[in-house]
N, C-alpha and C positions, 0 to 999 in steps of 0.2 A: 635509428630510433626504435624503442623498444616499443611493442603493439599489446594495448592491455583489449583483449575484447571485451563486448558488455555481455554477451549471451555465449550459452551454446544449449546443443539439444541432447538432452539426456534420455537413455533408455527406460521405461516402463520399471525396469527392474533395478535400479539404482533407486535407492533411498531417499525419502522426501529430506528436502534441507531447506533453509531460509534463501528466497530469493526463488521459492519455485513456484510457477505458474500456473494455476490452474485454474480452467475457463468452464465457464457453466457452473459453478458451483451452488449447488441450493442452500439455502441461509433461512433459517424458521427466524419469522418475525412476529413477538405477540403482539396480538392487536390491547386497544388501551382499555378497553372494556374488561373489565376484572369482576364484575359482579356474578356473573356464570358460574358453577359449579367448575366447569371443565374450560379450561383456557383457550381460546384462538386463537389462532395465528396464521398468516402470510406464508407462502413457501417463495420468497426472490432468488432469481440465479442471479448471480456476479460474476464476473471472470474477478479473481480474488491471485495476488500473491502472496507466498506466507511471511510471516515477521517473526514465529517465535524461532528461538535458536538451533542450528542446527544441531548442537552438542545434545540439546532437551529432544531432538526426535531420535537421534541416530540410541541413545540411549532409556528414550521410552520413558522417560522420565515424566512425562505430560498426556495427561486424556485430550485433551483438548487444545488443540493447535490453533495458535492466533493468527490472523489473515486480514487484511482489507481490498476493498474492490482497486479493482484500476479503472482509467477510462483513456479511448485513443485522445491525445490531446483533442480532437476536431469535437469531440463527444462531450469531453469538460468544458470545452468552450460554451456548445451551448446547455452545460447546466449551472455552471458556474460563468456567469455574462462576462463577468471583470476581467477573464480569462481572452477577450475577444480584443483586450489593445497590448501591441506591442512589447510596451511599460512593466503590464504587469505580467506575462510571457516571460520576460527579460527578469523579473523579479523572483519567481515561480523558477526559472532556471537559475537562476542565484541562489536558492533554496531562504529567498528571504520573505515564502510566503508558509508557515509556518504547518499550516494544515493540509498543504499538499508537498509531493515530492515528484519532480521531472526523473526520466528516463530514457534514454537516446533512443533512437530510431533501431530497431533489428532487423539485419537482410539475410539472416538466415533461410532456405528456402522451405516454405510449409511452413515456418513462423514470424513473415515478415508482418510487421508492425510500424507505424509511424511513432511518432512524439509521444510517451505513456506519461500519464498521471495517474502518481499513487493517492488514495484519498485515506489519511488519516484519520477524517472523523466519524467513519463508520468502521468498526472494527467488529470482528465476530471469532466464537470461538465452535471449531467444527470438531467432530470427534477424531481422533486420529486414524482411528481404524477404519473410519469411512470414508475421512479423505484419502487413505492409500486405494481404496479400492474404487472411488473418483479418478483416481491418475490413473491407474490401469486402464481406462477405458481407451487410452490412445498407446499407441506403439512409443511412443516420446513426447517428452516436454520441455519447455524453455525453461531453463534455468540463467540468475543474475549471476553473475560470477564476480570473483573479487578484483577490487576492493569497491567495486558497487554495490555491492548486497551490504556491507558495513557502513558506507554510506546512509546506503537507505535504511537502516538499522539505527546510525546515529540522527538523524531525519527524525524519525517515529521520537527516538527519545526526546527530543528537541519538544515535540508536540506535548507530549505525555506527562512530561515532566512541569510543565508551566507552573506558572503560580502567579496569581492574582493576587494584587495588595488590594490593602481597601482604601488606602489614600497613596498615589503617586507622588515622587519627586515634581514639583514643578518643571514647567517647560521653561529654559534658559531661553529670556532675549539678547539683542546685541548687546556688545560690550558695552554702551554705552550708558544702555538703563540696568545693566545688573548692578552696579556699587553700591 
């Protein structure tokens, strides 16, 4: 049987690509107060995976690299409670919970990690040239490798892409009362 890994760890000096990890990340958040002359804002770290393509970094093509936080599953649990039964665990690994995306366990050593949830609904755009000199700060980093990074790439779309009707298809009962 052939063996697809989910990770490996990449050198400092290899180029950022989709599906690469970077922990600690600072993330300016403005605050909702906009009357001020001068705007404030939050400095959060995230440990953050990137989403935008690797084709757009390797070619410089983008200021601004797309990323969302992850969380270890045990983490999501308790910030997202519904994550605390079985069901929806089982669901969330099905990828049929829409605004998150599961991630297998990694036993790489120096980057073992249990159960990762990717969170879609916070997404941020960091500069590029400061997230490379963010990943310098360690000798290596975990990168997703294929066909998991495209996974979680088609994932994000899934999210991204929605769309809201303003009036639904009704909900089918049994056969009995729909004629």
């Amino acid at each position: 049987m052939i063996e697809y890994p989910w990770y490996c760890a990449v050198d400092v000096e290899e180029p950022l690509e989709q599906g690469d990890f970077i922990d600690a990340c600072p993330v300016l958040v403005p605050l909702a107060d906009i009357n001020d002359v001068k705007i404030k804002a939050d400095v959060i770290e995230y440990d953050v995976i990137i989403l935008s393509q690797s084709c757009d970094l390797y070619n410089k093509k983008i200021d601004l690299v797309l990323v969302c936080p992850y969380y270890s599953l045990v983490e999501a649990e308790t910030k997202y409670t519904f994550l605390k039964s079985a069901k929806m665990r089982n669901a969330l690994r099905k990828g049929h919970i829409v605004a998150h995306h599961l991630l297998n366990e990694c036993i790489i050593d120096g980057f073992q990690k249990g159960y990762i949830v990717v969170d879609f609904r916070d997404v941020y755009g960091i500069p590029y040239e400061f997230l490379i000199g963010l990943s310098k700060k360690h000798k290596k980093r975990l990168r997703l490798l294929p066909p998991y990074k495209e996974h979680l790439s088609q994932a994000f779309a899934r999210f991204f892409m929605r769309v809201g009707l303003p009036i639904d298809i009704p909900e089918f009962k049994s056969k009995k009362s729909s004629s």
